[in-house]
VEXVOLUM-279847 format. One line per field, with one value per residue (C-alpha): residue number from 0; y, x, z; residue in one letter. Coordinates in nm, 4 decimals. Example, Ala and Ser with C-alpha at 12.3 -4.5 7.8 and 13.67 -1.06 7.14 Angstrom:
2
n: c(0,1)
v: c(-0.4500,-0.1060)
u: c(1.2300,1.3670)
w: c(0.7800,0.7140)
res: c(A,S)
//
This chain:
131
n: c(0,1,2,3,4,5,6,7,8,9,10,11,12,13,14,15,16,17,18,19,20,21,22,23,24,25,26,27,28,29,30,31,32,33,34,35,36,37,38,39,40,41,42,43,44,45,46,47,48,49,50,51,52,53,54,55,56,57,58,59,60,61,62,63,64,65,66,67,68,69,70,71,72,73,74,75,76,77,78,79,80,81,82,83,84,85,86,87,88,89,90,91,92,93,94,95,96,97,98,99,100,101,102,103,104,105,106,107,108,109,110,111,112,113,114,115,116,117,118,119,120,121,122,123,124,125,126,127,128,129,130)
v: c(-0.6186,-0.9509,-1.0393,-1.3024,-1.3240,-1.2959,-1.2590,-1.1869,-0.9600,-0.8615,-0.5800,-0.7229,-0.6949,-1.1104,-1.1241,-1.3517,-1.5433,-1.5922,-1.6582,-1.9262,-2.0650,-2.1189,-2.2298,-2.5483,-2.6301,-2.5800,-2.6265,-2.2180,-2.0803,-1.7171,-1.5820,-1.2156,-1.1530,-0.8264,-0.8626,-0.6573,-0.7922,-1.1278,-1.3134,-1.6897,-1.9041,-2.2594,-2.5624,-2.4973,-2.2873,-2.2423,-1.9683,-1.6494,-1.5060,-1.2141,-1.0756,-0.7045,-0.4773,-0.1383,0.1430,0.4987,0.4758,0.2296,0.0020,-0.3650,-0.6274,-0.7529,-1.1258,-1.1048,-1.2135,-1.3984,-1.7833,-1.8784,-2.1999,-2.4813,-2.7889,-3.0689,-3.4242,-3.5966,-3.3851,-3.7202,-3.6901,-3.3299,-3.3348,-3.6265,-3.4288,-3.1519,-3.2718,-3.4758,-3.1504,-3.0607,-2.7972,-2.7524,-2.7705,-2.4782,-2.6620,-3.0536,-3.2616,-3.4053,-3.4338,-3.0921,-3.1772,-2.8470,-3.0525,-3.0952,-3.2365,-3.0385,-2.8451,-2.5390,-2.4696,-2.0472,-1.8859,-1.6573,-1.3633,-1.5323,-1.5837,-1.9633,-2.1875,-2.4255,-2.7542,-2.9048,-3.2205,-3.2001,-3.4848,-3.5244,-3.2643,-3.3806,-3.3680,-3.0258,-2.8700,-2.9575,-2.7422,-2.4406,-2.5641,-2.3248,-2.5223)
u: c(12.1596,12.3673,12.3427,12.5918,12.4617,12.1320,12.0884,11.8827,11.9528,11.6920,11.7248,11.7079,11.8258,11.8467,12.1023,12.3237,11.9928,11.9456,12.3720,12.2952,11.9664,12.1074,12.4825,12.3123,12.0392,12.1550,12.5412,12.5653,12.9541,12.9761,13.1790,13.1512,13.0819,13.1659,12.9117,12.6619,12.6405,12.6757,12.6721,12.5785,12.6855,12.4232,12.6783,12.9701,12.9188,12.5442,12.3226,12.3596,12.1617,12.2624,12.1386,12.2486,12.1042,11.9848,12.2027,12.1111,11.7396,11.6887,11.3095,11.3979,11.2404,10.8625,10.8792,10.6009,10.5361,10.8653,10.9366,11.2783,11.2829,11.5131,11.4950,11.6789,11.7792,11.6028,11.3533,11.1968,11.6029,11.5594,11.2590,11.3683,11.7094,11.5178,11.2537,11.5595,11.7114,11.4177,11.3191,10.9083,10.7624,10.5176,10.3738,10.3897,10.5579,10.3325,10.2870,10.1694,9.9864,10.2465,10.4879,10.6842,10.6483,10.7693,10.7617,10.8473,10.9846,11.0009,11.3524,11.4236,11.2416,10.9370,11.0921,10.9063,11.1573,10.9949,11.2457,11.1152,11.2173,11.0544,10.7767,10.5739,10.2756,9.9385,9.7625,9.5684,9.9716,10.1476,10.0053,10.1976,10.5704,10.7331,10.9670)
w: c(13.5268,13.5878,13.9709,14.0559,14.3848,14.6117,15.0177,15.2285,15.5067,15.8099,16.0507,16.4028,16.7800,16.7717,16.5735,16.8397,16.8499,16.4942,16.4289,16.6977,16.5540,16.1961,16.2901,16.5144,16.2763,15.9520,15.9523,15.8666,15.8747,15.9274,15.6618,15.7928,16.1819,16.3307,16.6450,16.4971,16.1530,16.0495,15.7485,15.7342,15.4494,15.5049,15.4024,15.2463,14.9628,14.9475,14.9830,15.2549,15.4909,15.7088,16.0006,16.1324,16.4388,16.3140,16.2708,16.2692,16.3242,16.1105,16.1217,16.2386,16.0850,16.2218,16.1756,15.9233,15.5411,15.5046,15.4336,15.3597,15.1318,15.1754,14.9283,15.0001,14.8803,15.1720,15.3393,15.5364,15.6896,15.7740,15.9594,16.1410,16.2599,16.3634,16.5475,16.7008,16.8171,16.9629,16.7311,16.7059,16.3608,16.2774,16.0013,16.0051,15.7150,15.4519,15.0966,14.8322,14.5292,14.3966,14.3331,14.7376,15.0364,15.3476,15.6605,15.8494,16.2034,16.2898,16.3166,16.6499,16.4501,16.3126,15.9497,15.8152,15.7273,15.4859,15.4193,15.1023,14.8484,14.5252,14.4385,14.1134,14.0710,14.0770,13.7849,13.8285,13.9124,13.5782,13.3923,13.5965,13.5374,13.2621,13.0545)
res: c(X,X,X,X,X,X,X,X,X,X,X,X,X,X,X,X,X,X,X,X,X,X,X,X,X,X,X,X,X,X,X,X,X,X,X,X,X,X,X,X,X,X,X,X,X,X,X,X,X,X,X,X,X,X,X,X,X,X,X,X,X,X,X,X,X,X,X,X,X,X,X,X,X,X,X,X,X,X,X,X,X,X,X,X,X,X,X,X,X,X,X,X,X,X,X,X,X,X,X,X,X,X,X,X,X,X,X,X,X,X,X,X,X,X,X,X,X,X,X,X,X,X,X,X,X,X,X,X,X,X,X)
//
């Protein structure tokens, strides 16, 4: 199989809530929005994330398990902006010995979003990069 692309989508009744939440914070453009589905392209031609209500019976999604990743150029920036907003950050900003240093704030259905910049491993970390 050859995917050309990858999205997310999660089955909620928020999905005016969640349109709103990623449209003010993260500059998303709908590229599809018929009410009850929406897709959300963050910038201007990065990655999507779509949000629909259930239809037919189907199982929404419980807000649990899931961290959407972000990586940025200036995650320092980011955090800043956010905070500025007024948006509450789940998990402060600070430095991994991974290899990042980020946060996360919670979306209207409890996904984490984790904004990360990349930073140099610490020593015991290294030895997990591939290539």
């Amino acid at each position: 199989m050859k995917t050309i692309e990858l999205s997310t989508c999660f089955c909620t009744n928020d999905v005016d809530a969640c349109r709103e939440f990623y449209q003010r914070y993260f500059s998303a453009k709908a590229v599809f929005d018929c009410g009850w589905y929406v897709s959300l392209c963050i910038n201007e031609d990065g990655p999507v994330v779509a949000f629909m209500q259930p239809q037919d019976g189907m199982a929404t999604f419980s807000g649990a398990g899931v961290m959407l990743n972000f990586k940025v150029d200036d995650v320092d920036a980011e955090h800043a902006r956010l905070c500025k907003a007024g948006l509450n950050t789940a998990m402060p900003l600070e430095d991994h010995p991974w290899g990042d240093r980020g946060f996360s704030v919670i979306d209207p259905i409890g996904n984490s979003v984790y904004i990360y910049s990349d930073r140099e491993p610490s020593d015991e970390f290294k030895q997990y990069y591939k290539g």
